[in-house]
C-alpha positions, 0 to 999 in steps of 0.5 A, a space after each residue: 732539092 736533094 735529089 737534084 744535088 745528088 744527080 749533079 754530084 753523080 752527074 759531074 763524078 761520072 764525066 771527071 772518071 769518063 774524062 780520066 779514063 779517056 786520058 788513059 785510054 788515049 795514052 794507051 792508043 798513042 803507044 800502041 800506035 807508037 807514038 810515044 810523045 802523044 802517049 806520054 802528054 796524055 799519061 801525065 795528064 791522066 796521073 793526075 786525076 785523083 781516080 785513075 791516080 788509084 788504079 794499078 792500070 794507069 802506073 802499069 801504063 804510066 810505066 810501060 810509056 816511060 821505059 818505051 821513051 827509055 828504049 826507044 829504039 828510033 831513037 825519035 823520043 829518047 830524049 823526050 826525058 832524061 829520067 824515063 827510066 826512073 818514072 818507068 821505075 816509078 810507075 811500075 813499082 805503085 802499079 805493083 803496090 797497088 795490088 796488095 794481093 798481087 793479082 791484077 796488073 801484079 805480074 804485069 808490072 813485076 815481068 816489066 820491072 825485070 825488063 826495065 833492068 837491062 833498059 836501065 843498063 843500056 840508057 847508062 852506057 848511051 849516057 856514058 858515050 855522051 859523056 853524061 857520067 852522072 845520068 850514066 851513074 844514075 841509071 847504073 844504080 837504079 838497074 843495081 836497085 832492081 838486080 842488087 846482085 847482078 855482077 855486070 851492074 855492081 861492076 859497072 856501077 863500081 867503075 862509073 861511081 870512081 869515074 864520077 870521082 864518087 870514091 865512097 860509092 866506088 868502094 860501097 859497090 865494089 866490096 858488095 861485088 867481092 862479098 858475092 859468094 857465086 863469083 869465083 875468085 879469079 873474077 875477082 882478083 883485079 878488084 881486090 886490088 884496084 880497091 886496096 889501091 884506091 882506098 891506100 893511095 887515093 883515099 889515104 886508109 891505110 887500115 881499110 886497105 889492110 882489112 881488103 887484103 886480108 879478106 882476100 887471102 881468107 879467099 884465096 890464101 895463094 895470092 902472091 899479090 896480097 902478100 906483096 901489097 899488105 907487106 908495102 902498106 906496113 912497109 910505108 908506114 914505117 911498120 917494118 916489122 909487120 911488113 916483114 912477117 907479110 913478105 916472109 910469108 908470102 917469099 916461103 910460098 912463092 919462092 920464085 917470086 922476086 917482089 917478095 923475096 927480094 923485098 924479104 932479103 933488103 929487110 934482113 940486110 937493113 937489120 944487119 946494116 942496123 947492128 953495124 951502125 951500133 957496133 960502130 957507134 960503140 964506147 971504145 972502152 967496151 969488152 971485145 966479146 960485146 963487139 963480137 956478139 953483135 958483129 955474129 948477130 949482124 952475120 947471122 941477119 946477112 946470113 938469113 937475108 942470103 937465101 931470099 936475095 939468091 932466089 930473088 937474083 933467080 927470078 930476074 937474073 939482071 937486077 943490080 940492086 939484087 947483085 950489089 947486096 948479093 956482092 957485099 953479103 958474100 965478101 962479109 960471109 968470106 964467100 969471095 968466089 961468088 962475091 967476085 961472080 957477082 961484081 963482074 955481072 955487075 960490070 957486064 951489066 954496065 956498073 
């Protein structure tokens, strides 16, 4: 009786591995023979029997048919499924862990996850031209999961997360891009920017922008616009002394700039224009010298703004804004000939 038991046991296991095998010996025909939609029913068959779902063999094929239906060049089966490129993921990555000494089909399945990289990259920019931004997205993170350090991908998938209005990943990704130590800065520079923009003016983090800005000039000390977007961040939030020190700085480096001087004058001006209004709202009875100590502190403030505001008239010799202070300044210097020079540029500029 016993051995009648054992002979049907072995009899049925041999016919659900038999059974298993041909599941997977036909999926392996039907892609050979390129006829991907055959290939995929029988792979999903063959998964789910518990003893080809242990064999390296079958998740190697598993994803080799997915990432086939992901690339598919006819363009007969890509649609067959939306997430090929993730199953292809799938399918690979157990084929790889079911060979713990990676022998095998280890090298096989890892040589394809390389490839599934740029299948990923591609299906997101078909997705993106459908206007499927978030299977666009998707696919862009997985070809970033494969290549973590890829510029093309940490790029794109920046660029995809702010159009997928994904703020916190657009930031996420774009600070991994700028960290990459192999990227020159010049590559980099548009992307320090957008991201001080986003997280100032978009996302309302004001500190977080700072802390972006100040990166970059560790990176690359020259860059004028750093200076430019620190000092404006202080600037509106109503820092004005630490938006000063940024253009200051950024105006002795760049003196042909005309943001960071002009912006760099306005300020000494406004600090004159300041002690004016405190001498005019002076007690009467106060001693005359007090009022001339603050009248000489107001001259040397307009005396300090002078140099800034010359050189930013330099770099845009059209800017009214810049003739006007450079007009007023002159008069209170006792500067009347370069004073008068300046009201008729102002009035052959039409003011």
């Amino acid at each position: 009786m016993k051995r009648t038991v054992l002979s049907i046991f072995f009899l049925i296991a041999g016919i659900l591995a038999a059974y298993a095998q041909g599941g997977l010996g036909n999926a392996i025909m039907a892609y050979e023979a390129g006829k991907l939609d055959q290939a995929k029913a029988a792979i999903d068959e063959a998964i789910k029997h518990p003893k080809a779902s242990t064999k390296s063999k079958t998740w190697y094929y598993y994803g080799k048919i997915y990432a086939g239906i992901a690339s598919d060049p006819t363009g007969l089966f890509v649609n067959l499924d939306k997430d090929a490129t993730f199953k292809a993921y799938e399918g690979f990555k157990k084929a790889m862990e079911l060979e713990p000494e990676k022998k095998g089909y280890y090298d096989d399945a890892k040589a394809e996850m390389e490839q599934l990289y740029a299948i990923a990259l591609n299906r997101a920019v078909s997705f993106y031209q459908e206007q499927d931004i978030d299977n666009a997205l998707k696919n862009l993170e997985l070809s970033l999961s494969i290549q973590p350090k890829d510029t093309t991908a940490l790029i794109y998938s920046a660029a995809m997360a702010y159009e997928a209005d994904q703020k916190d990943k657009y930031v996420t990704y774009t600070k991994r891009f700028l960290e990459l130590d192999d990227v020159p800065y010049e590559k980099k520079a548009e992307h320090y920017y957008n991201l001080i923009l986003v997280l100032y003016g978009e996302m309302k983090k004001p500190e977080e922008a700072i802390a972006i800005a100040e990166m970059g000039l560790k990176e690359n000390p020259k860059d004028a616009r750093l200076y430019e977007l620190i000092a404006a961040i202080y600037d509106e939030q109503g820092e004005t002394d630490k938006a000063l020190e940024y253009y200051t700085k950024g105006a002795e480096l760049f003196p042909d700039n005309f943001v960071l001087n002009a912006n760099t004058g306005f300020a000494y001006y406004n600090k004159a224009v300041e002690v004016a209004e405190e001498v005019e709202s002076m007690d009467s009875s106060l001693k005359k010298s007090e009022v001339e100590a603050k009248l000489k502190q107001m001259d040397e403030l307009l005396k300090t703004a002078l140099p800034y505001l010359e050189r930013a008239h330099q770099a845009k010799p059209d800017n009214k804004d810049v003739i006007s202070l450079l007009a007023k300044i002159y008069y209170r210097l006792k500067m009347e000939d370069k004073g008068k020079a300046m009201d008729a540029k102002l009035k052959a500029l039409g003011n």
